[in-house]
PAMI-412710 format. One record per residue (C-alpha): x, z, y; residue number from 1; residue in three letters. Coordinates in steps of 0.25 Angstrom, whole numbers. Layout:
BEGIN
SITE      X      Z      Y  num  residuo
SITE      X      Z      Y  NUM      ALA
...
END
This chain:
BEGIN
SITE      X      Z      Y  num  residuo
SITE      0      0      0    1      UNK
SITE      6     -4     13    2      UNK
SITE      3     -1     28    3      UNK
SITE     -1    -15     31    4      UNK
SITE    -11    -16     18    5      UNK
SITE    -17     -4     26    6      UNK
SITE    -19    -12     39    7      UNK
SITE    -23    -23     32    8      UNK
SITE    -35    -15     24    9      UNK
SITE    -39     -9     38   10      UNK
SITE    -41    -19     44   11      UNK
SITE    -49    -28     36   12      UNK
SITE    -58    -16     35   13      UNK
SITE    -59    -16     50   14      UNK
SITE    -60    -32     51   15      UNK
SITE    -71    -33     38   16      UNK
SITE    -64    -44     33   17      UNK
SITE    -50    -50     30   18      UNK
SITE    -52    -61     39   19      UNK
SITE    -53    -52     51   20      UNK
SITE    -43    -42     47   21      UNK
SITE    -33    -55     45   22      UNK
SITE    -35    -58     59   23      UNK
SITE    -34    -43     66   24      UNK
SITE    -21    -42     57   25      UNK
SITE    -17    -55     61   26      UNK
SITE    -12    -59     46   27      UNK
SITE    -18    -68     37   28      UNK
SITE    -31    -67     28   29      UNK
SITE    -22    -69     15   30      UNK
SITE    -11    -60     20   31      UNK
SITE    -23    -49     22   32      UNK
SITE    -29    -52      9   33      UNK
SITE    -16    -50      1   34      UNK
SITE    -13    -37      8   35      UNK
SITE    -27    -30      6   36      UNK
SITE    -27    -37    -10   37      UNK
SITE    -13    -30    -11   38      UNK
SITE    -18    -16     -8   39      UNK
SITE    -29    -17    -15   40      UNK
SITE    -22    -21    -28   41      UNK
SITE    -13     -9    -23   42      UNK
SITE    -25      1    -24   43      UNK
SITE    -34     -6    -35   44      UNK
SITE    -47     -6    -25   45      UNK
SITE    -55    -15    -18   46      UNK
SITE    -54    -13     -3   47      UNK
SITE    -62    -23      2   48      UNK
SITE    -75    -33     -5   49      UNK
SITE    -72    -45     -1   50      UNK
SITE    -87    -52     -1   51      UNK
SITE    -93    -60      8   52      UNK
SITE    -81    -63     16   53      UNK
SITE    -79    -49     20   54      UNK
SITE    -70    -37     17   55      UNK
SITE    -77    -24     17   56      UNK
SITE    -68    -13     12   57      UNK
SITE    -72     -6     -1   58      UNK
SITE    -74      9     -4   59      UNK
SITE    -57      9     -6   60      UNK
SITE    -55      0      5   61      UNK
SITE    -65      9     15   62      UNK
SITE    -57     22     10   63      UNK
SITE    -43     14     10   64      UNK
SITE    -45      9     25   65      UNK
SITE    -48     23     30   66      UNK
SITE    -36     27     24   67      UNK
SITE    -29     16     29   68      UNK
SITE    -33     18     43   69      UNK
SITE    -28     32     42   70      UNK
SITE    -15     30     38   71      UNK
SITE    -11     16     47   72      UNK
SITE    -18     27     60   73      UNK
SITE     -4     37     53   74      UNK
SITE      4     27     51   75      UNK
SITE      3     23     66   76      UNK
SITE      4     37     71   77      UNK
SITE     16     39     63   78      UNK
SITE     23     27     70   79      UNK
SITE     20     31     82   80      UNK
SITE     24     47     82   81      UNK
SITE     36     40     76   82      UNK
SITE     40     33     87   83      UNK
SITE     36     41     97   84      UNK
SITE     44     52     91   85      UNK
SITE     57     42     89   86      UNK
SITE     57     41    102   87      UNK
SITE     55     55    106   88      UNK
SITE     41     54    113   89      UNK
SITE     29     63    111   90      UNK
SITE     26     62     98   91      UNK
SITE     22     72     88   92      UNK
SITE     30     79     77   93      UNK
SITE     24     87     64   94      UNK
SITE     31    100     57   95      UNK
SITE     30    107     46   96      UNK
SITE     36    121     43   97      UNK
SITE     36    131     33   98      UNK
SITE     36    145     34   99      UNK
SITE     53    146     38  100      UNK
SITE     55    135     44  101      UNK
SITE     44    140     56  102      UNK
SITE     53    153     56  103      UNK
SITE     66    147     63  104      UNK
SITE     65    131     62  105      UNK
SITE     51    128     66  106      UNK
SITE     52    137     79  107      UNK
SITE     67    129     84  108      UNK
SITE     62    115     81  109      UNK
SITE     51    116     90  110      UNK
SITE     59    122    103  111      UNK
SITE     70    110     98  112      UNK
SITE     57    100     99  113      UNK
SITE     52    105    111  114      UNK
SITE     65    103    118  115      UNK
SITE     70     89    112  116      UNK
SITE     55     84    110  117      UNK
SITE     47     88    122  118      UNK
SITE     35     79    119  119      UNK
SITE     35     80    104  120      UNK
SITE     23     85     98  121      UNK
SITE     26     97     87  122      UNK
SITE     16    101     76  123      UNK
SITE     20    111     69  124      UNK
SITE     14    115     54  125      UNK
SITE     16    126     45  126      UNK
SITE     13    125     31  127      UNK
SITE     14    127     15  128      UNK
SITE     27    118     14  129      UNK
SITE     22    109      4  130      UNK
SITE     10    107     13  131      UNK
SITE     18    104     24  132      UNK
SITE     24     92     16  133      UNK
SITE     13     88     12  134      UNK
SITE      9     86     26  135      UNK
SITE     23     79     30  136      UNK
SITE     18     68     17  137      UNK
SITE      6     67     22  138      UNK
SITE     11     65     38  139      UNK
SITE      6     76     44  140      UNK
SITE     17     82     46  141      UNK
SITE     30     74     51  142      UNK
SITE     42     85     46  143      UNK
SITE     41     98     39  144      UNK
SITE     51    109     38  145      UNK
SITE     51    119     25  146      UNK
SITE     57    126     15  147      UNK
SITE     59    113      3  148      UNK
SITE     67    118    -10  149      UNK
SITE     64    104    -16  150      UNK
SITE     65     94     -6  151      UNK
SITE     65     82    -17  152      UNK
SITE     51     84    -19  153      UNK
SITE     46     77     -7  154      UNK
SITE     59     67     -8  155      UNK
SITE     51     57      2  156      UNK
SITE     53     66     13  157      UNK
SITE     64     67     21  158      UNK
SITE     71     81     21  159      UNK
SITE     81     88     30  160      UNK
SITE     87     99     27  161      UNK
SITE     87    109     38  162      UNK
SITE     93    121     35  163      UNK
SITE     97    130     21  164      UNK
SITE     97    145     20  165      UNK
SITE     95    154     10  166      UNK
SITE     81    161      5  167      UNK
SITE     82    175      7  168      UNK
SITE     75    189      3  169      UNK
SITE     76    198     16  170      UNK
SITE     72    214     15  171      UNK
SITE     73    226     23  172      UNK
SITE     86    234     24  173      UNK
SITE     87    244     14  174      UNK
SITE     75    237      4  175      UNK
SITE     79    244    -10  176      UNK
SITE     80    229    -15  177      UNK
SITE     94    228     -7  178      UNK
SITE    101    239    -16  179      UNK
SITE     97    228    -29  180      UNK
SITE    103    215    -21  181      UNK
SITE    103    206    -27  182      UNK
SITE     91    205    -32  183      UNK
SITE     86    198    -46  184      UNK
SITE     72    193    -44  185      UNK
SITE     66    205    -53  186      UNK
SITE     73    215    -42  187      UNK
SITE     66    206    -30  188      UNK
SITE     53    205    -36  189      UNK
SITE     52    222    -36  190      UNK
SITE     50    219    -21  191      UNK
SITE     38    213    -14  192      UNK
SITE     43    199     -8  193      UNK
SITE     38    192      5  194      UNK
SITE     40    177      9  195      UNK
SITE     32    164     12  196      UNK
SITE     34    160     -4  197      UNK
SITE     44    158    -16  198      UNK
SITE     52    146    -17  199      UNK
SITE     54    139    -30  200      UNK
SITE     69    143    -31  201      UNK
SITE     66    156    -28  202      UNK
SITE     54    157    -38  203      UNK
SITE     64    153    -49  204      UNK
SITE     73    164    -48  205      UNK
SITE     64    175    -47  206      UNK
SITE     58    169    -60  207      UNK
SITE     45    172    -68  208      UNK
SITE     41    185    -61  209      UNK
SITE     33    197    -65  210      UNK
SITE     18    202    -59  211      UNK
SITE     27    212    -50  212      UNK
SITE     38    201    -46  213      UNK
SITE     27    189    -43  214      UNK
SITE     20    199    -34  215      UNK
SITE     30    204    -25  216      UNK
SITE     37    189    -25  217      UNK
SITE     21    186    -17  218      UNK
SITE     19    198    -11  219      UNK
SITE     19    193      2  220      UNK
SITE     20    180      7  221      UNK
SITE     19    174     19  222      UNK
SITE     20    159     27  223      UNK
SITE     26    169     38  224      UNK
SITE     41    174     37  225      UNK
SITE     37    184     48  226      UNK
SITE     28    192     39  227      UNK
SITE     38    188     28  228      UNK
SITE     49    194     35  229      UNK
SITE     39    205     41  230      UNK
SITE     36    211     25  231      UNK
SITE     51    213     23  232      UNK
SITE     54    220     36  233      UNK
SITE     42    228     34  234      UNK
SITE     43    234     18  235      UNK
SITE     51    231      7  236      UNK
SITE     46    217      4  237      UNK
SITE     58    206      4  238      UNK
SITE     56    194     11  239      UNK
SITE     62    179      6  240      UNK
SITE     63    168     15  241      UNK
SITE     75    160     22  242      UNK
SITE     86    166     27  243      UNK
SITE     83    160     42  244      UNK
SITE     69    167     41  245      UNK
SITE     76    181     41  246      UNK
SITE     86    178     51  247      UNK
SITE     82    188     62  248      UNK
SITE     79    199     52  249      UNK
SITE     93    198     46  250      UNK
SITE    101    197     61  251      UNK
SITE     93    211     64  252      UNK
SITE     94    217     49  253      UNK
SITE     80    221     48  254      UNK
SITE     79    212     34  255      UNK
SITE     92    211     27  256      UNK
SITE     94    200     13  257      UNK
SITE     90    204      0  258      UNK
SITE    100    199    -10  259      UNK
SITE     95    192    -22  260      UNK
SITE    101    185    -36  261      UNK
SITE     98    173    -31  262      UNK
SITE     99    163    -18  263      UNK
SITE     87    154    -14  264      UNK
SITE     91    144     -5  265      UNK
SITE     82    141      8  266      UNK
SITE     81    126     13  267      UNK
SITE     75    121     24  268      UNK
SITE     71    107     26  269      UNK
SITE     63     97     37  270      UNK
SITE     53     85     29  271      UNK
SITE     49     72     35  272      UNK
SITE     45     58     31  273      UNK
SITE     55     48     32  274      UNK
SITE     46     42     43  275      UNK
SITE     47     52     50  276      UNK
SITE     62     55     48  277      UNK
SITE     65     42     56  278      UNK
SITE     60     49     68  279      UNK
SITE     72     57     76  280      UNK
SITE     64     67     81  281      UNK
SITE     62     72     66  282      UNK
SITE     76     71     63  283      UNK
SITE     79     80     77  284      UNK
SITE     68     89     71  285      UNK
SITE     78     92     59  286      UNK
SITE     90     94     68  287      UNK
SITE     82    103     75  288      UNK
SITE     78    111     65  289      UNK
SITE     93    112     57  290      UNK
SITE     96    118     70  291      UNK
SITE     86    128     70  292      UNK
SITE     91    133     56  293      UNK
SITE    104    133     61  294      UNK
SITE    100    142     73  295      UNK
SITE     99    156     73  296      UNK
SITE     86    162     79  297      UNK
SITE     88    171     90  298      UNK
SITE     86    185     92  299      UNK
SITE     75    192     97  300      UNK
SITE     74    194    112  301      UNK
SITE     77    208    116  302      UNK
SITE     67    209    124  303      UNK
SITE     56    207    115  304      UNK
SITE     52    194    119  305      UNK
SITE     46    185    106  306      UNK
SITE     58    181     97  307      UNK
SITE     56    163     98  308      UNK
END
């Protein structure tokens, strides 16, 4: 199925005969009729009853040309955000982010657009990550940055490593958990756990767990590493997460690292479409957020002014 076999089933539906459609499209009847004979024969329908020197669409074509419409209306969106964005005028860029990379990455890449791309408009969504790509395959969303343990899954994307770091168990100073460190994955499941969810990797070295072990791995989780972060500093939860997520809290010593057996790593990465990879907007988007992993976040103002 080709773009133009679209146009060309369009309008003869708009024209009501080949004849007409021919002539709007300023091709040749025969040319038309082979186009729409080949996607029929490519979709095993009927589009259109040819009777009485007419062309009205069948059931498939009526259904087929409403999709069609739709998806020529994308097509010439898309080329036009793309070049408006290509040449750095107002435009409009979609984001996705899972629950880290709104902590530090999300916050730096929009002050970095604001500066470089004034009249760029941002939309910004938050999501389960495998909701989120499927919304980058659908074309509702233009980039997505997450947590992807497996990036070969979705090997028609384009992927961009932005930052690597370690997955991290964080408690308070003095947790009785510490004087056991490093911990086997019987020893941390004695202690409730708090997080946004288990990883594959992670899962697989804790193993097959018991009644006790499976409920303290989910007794509580969160989208939010704030109420995360706030269960450890609070009780004698631990927390998992990145290592950036816990950056402040390990500068000031209120959470200090719980050494375990093993070592999980943390990858960051940014998701487009090769489509929209050709735009250099998206490709300063990447730069901008390696460098926000890279950055340290500030302190907290002394005077008690909110922290950026």
């Amino acid at each position: 199925m080709e773009l133009k076999q679209l146009e060309h089933l369009v309008a003869v539906c708009s024209a009501g005969s080949f004849s007409g459609a021919a002539k709007s499209l300023r091709i040749s009847q025969p040319t038309l009729s082979k186009s729409i004979a080949r996607l029929e024969r490519s979709l095993r329908v009927e589009l259109f009853d040819r009777s009485g020197g007419k062309a009205r669409p069948t059931i498939f074509g009526e259904v087929a040309a409403e999709h069609a419409e739709m998806v020529l209306a994308g097509v010439a969106r898309l080329g036009q955000q793309l070049e408006q964005l290509a040449k750095g005028e107002a435009g409009s860029l979609r984001i996705g982010v899972g629950p880290a990379t709104r902590v530090k990455l999300l916050p730096e890449v929009i002050r970095q657009v604001g500066r470089g791309f004034p009249h760029l408009q941002l939309e910004v969504r938050y999501d389960d990550v495998r909701k989120l790509l499927r919304s980058l395959r659908l074309g509702s969303l233009d980039l997505v940055f997450c947590y992807f343990e497996g990036p070969d899954e979705f090997p028609d994307f384009i992927r961009v490593k932005v930052h690597d770091d370690r997955r991290v168990t964080m408690v308070r100073p003095h947790h009785p958990a510490l004087r056991h460190a490093p911990l086997t994955p019987e020893m941390l499941l004695k202690h409730p756990i708090a997080s946004v969810g288990n990883v594959p990797s992670f899962q697989r070295w804790l193993g097959v767990l018991s009644n006790r072990g499976a409920r303290n791995l989910n007794a509580f989780v969160s989208d939010d590493y704030a109420l995360v972060k706030s269960r450890a500093l609070e009780s004698d939860f631990v927390a998992c997460g990145p290592k950036f997520v816990f950056e402040q809290e390990l500068r000031d010593g209120t959470l200090v690292e719980l050494p375990l057996q093993t070592e999980t790593r943390y990858e960051c990465w940014m998701l487009t479409t090769e489509a929209k990879w050709r735009s250099p907007i998206v490709k300063k988007i990447a730069d901008f957020a390696r460098a926000a992993m890279r950055r340290k976040s500030p302190r907290p103002a002394a005077s008690g002014s909110l922290r950026r």
